[in-house]
Each structure stands twice: as C-alpha cells, then as structure tokens.
C-alpha positions in Angstrom: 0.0 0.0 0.0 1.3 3.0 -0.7 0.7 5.7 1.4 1.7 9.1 2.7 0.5 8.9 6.5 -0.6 12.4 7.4 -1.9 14.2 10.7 -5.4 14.8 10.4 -7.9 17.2 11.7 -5.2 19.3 13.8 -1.9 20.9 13.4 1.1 20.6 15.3 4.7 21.7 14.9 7.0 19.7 13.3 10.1 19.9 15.2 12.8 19.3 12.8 11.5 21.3 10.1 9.2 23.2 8.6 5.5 22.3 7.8 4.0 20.9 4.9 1.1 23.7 4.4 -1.8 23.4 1.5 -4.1 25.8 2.5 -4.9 27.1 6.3 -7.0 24.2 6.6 -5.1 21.2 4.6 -3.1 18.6 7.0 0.8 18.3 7.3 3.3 15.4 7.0 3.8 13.0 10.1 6.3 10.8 8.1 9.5 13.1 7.8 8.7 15.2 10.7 11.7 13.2 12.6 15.1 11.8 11.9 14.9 8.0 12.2 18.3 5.9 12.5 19.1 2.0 13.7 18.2 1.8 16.7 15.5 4.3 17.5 11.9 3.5 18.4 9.0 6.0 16.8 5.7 5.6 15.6 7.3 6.5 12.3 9.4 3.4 12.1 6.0 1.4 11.4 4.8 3.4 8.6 8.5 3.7 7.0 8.6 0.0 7.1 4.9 -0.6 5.2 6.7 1.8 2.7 9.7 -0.5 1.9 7.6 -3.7 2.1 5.4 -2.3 -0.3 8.5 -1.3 -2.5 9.9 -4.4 -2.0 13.0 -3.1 -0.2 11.6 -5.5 3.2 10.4 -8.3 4.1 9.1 -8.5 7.7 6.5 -10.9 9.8 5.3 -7.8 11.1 6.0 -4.2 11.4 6.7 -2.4 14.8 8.1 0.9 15.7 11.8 -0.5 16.2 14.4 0.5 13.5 15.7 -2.3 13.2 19.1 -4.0 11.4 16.4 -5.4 8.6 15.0 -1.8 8.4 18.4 -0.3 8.3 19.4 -2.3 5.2 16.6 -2.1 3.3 16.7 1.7 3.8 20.7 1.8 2.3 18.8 -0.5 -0.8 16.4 1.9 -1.2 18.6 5.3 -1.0 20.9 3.4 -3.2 18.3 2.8 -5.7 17.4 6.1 -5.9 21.4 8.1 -6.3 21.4 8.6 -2.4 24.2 8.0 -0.1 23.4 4.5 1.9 23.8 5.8 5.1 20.8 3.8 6.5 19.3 7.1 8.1 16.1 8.6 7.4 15.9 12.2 7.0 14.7 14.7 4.5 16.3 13.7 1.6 15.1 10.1 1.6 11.8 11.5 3.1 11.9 13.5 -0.4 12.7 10.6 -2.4 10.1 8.0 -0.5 7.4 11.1 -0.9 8.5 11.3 -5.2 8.4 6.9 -5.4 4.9 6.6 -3.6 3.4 9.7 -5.0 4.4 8.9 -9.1 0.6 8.8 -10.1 -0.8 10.9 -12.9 -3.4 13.2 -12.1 -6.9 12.1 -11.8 -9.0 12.7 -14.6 -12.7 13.9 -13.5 -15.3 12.3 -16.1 -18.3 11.4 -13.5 -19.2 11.8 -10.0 -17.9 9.4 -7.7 -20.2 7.7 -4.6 -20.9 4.8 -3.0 -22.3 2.0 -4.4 -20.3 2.4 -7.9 -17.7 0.4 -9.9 -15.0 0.9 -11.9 -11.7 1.6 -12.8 -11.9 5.5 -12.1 -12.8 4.2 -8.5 -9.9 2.4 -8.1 -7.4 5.1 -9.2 -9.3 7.3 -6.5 -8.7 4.9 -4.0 -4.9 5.0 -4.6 -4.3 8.4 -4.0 -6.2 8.4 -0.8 -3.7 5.8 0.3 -1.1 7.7 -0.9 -2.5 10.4 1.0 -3.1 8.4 4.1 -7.3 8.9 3.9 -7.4 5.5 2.7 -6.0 2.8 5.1 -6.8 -0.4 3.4 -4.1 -3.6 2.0 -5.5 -3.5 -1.7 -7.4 -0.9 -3.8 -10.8 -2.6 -5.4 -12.7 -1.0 -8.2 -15.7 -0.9 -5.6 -17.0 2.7 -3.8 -17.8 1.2 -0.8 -18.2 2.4 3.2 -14.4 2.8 3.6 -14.0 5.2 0.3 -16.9 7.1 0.9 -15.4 8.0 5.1 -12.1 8.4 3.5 -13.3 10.7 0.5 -15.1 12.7 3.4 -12.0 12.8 5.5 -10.5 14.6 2.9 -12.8 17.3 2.1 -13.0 18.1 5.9 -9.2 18.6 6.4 -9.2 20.2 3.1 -11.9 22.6 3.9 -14.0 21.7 0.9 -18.1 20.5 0.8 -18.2 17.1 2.4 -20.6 15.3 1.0 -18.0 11.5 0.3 -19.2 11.8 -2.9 -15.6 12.5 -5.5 -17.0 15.8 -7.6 -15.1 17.8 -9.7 -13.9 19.7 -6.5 -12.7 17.0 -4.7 -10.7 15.5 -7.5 -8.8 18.6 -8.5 -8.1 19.2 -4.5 -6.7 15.7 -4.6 -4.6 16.7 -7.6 -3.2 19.4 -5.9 -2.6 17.7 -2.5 -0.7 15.1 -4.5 1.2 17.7 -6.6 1.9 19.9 -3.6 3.7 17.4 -1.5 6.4 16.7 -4.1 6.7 20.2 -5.4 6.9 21.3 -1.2 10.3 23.0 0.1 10.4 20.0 2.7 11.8 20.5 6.1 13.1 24.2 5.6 12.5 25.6 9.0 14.6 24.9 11.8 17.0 23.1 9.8 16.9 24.9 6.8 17.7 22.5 4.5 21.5 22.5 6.4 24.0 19.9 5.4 24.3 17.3 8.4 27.7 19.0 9.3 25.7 22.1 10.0 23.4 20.2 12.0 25.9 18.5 13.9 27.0 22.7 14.9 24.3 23.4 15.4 23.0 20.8 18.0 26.6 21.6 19.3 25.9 25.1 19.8 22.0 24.6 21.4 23.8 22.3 23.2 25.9 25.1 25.1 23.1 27.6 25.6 22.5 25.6 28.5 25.9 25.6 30.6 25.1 26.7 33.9 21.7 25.0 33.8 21.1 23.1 37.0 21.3 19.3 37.6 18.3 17.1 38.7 18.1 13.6 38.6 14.9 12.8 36.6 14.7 16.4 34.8 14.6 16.8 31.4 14.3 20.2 30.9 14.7 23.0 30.0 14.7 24.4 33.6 17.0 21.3 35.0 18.3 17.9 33.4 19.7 14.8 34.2 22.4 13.6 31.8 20.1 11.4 29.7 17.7 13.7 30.0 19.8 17.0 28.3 20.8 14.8 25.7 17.1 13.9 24.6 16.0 17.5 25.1 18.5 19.0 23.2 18.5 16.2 20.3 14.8 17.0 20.1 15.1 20.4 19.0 16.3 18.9 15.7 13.2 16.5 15.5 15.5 14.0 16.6 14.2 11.3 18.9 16.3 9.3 21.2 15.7 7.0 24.3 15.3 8.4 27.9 18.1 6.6 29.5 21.6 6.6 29.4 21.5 3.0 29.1 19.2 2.9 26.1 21.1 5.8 24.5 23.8 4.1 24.8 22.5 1.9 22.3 21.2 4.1 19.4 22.9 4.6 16.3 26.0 3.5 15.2 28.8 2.5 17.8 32.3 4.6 16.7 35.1 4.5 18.8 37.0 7.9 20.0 39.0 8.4 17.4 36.0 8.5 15.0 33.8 11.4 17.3 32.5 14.3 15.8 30.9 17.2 16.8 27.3 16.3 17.9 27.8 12.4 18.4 26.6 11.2 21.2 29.7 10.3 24.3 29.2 7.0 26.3 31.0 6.5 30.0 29.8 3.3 32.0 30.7 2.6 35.9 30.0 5.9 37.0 27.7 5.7 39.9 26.2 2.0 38.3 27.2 -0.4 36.0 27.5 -0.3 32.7 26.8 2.5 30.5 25.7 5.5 33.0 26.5 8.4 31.5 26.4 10.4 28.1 26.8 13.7 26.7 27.4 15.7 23.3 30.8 15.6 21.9 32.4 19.0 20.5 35.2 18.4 19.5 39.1 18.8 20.5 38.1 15.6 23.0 35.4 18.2 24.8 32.0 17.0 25.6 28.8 18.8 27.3 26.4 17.1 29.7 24.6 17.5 33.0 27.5 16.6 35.2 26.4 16.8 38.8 24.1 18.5 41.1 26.9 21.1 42.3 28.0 21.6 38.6 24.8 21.4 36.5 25.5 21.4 32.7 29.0 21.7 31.9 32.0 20.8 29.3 34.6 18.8 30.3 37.7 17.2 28.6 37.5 13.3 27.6 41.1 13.0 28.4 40.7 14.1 32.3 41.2 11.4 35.1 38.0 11.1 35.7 36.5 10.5 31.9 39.5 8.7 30.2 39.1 6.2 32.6 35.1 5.5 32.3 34.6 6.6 28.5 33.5 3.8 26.6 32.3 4.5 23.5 30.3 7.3 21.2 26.9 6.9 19.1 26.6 8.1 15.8 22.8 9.5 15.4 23.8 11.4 12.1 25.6 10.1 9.3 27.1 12.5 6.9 
C-alpha cells in the first residue's frame, strides 16, 4: 500500500522542520517530521517499514516501531536505488525521495461523479491516491466505492476545507490533484533546519547544546529548567526532531557504535561505571576531545575534557545518530 500517512484534523509543529502547508486548513506530514536511525523507536518506524515492504525493499513478519538491522538495510537499498548515499538514516532527503516513489501517479481525470455504491476503474485510481494520501487505510485498492472510500473521501474534504458530502465531484478530485502535486513540489523540512548539510546540523545541536551551561542538575529532569544527563541529551537532540531514548543506558545503544578516534561534533559520548554499571553516562561531543552534559548537582551542565582522570578512565564509546 502506498501511502503518505498524514496528521489529520489538527496541526502541530514539526520539530525538525518546517511544515507541509496546502491551504490554512489542509493537513501536514507526520512521516519526515523526525530523523529515524538503527536503533531508535518511533511511531514512524511502522509506517516507514509498510513503505519499503510495499516497494519491495523489506520483508518482515510484522511491522513495529523499532528500527531495526532489517529496516536499516533495506533503507541503504532503497537510498541506493534512488542516487542517495546508503547511510541507512532517514531524514529529509530520503523523506523527499520516498514522498517522489509513492506519490508517481498521474493526475486524476474527472469524467463522472464518484459515490458509494459504484464500480469501476476511475474508482480504483481514486482509491490510490487516498492511500497515498493516508485517507485511505486499506491492503488493496478494489474497483468498488464502498463504506471505507466514501469515510475516507469525506475525511479529505474536511481537512481540506471543501463541501463534504463522500461523494468525488469535480472539487474533490482537483483538491486531490493538488494535494498530491503539492507534497512533491513542497520545500520540505526548511525551518529549523533549513535545508542544512548534516555537518551544520551537527554545529548546530553543538551550539544549542551550550546555551545551556550553567543549567542546573536534577536527577529525573529533562528540561529545560533542569536535566539529568540522559535527559539533556534527549532534550537538546529534540530540538532537531531527533528522537532518542530516555536513559543513558538505552542511548547508549542508538545509532552507530564509533570509537574515540571517530567522534564528531554532535555524536553522542558514552562512559559506563559511574555511579552503576554499565553504560551511565552520556553527553554531546564538541570536538578537540570536549563534551557537554549535566555533570552533577553542584555543577549542573558543563564541558569537560574526555582526556581528564575522571573520563578517560570510564569513556567507553560514542553513538553516531547522524551520518554525513
């Protein structure tokens, strides 16, 4: 099935980027709105997977919300496939490319009114852009204008702000034209991240990142008033639409694992045996072997040097979140 799974009847921001706006009352992406890498759990993940089983890039006993190491390679196939780098990440490029593969259908061609109880080929090809659309949640497409078309037609027209009637008139079919045309032709995700490289956006986290030295330590806190380690991490990866685990422990395991040597500004720094065992600790690397994190309650957020006593001796690893 191919479908473009959207947010309907309310807006929201996207955090990463900009929205996908129609008209003041059409709906905006929910696939694309975050960064998704190996590792990561997101509602997301599940409809990026239906995506690349439907493509063919997957093969999976079920979908879930893990990004998984089957996920991860069928996402390289599929970025490979269309000129992108295989990096296994998925962000606004591949979003753009995914959004250009599912959405390749001609225009729809108005020659009747459409409602339920009719047959025929024009149905069908209705029914496929509601799926691509996401109005339309259904395994197959039928040539039949049943129930299911007829709430999904008229969960169109309401988001789209025209008559809704679920019957597919002359208005309805040139809004769905346009909905279609408008996501490809869209400037995606051009807000907070501008379009920027991902070295930029490795700066940039770095630099959000340090806006908040001084801020005060609390175990549990996750900002922006107080954080814990884990807990700054999250909050500051989430101003970039970047979603990543509560805990230390479970950050600890997102991404790509890269040893010292391979850090870069904006990776993610590991330490383990600090006040439990095992990974216990992480903060933002920014380079010249200096991190930031929420150190302690006398300290708060801080940078500190990976070659010190105390750091050299529990540093264990980074995790790599964003490939270039």
């Amino acid at each position: 099935m191919k479908k473009l799974k959207s947010l309907k009847g309310r807006f929201c921001a996207i955090t990463i980027a900009g929205a996908i706006f129609f008209s003041p009352n059409f709906v905006q992406a929910d696939l694309g709105d975050t960064v998704l890498v190996l590792g990561i759990e997101h509602e997301d993940v599940k409809v990026l997977q239906e995506h690349l089983i439907d493509l063919g890039y997957l093969e999976l006993e079920k979908t879930s919300t893990y990004f998984c190491e089957k996920t991860h390679k069928a996402l390289v196939k599929f970025q490979e496939s269309q000129g992108l780098e295989g990096d296994g990440s998925f962000g606004p490029e591949t979003y753009k490319a995914l959004v250009n593969v599912v959405s390749k259908y001609e225009p729809l061609v108005y020659t009747r009114p459409l409602k339920e109880g009719m047959s025929g080929e024009d149905v069908r090809l209705l029914q496929e852009r509601l799926k691509v659309l996401g109005f339309l949640i259904i395994e197959e497409c039928t040539d039949y204008y049943g129930p299911m078309t007829k709430k999904a037609v008229a969960d169109f027209q309401r988001d789209y702000g025209i008559q809704v009637d679920g019957m597919a008139g002359p208005e309805t079919i040139k809004t769905i034209n346009m909905a279609l045309k408008n996501i490809i032709d869209s400037p995606l995700m051009k807000s907070s991240r501008s379009g920027s490289s991902v070295n930029n956006l490795r700066q940039n986290i770095a630099e959000t990142a340090r806006k908040y030295i001084g801020t005060k330590y609390r175990y549990g806190a996750n900002g922006p008033d107080a954080f814990d380690c884990s807990g700054f991490v999250q909050y500051v990866y989430s101003q970039f639409g970047i979603e990543l685990p509560r805990s230390s422990s479970a950050q600890a395991g997102v991404g790509t694992k890269i040893s010292k040597d391979e850090l870069q500004v904006g990776d993610i720094v590991v330490f383990s045996n600090t006040y439990r065992s095992g990974p216990s600790h992480t903060g933002i690397y920014l380079g010249n072997n200096k991190f930031i994190h929420a150190s302690t309650s006398k300290k708060g957020v801080i940078i500190s040097d990976l070659n010190s006593n105390y750091y050299r001796k529990h540093f264990s690893y980074g995790r790599r979140v964003l490939n270039n």
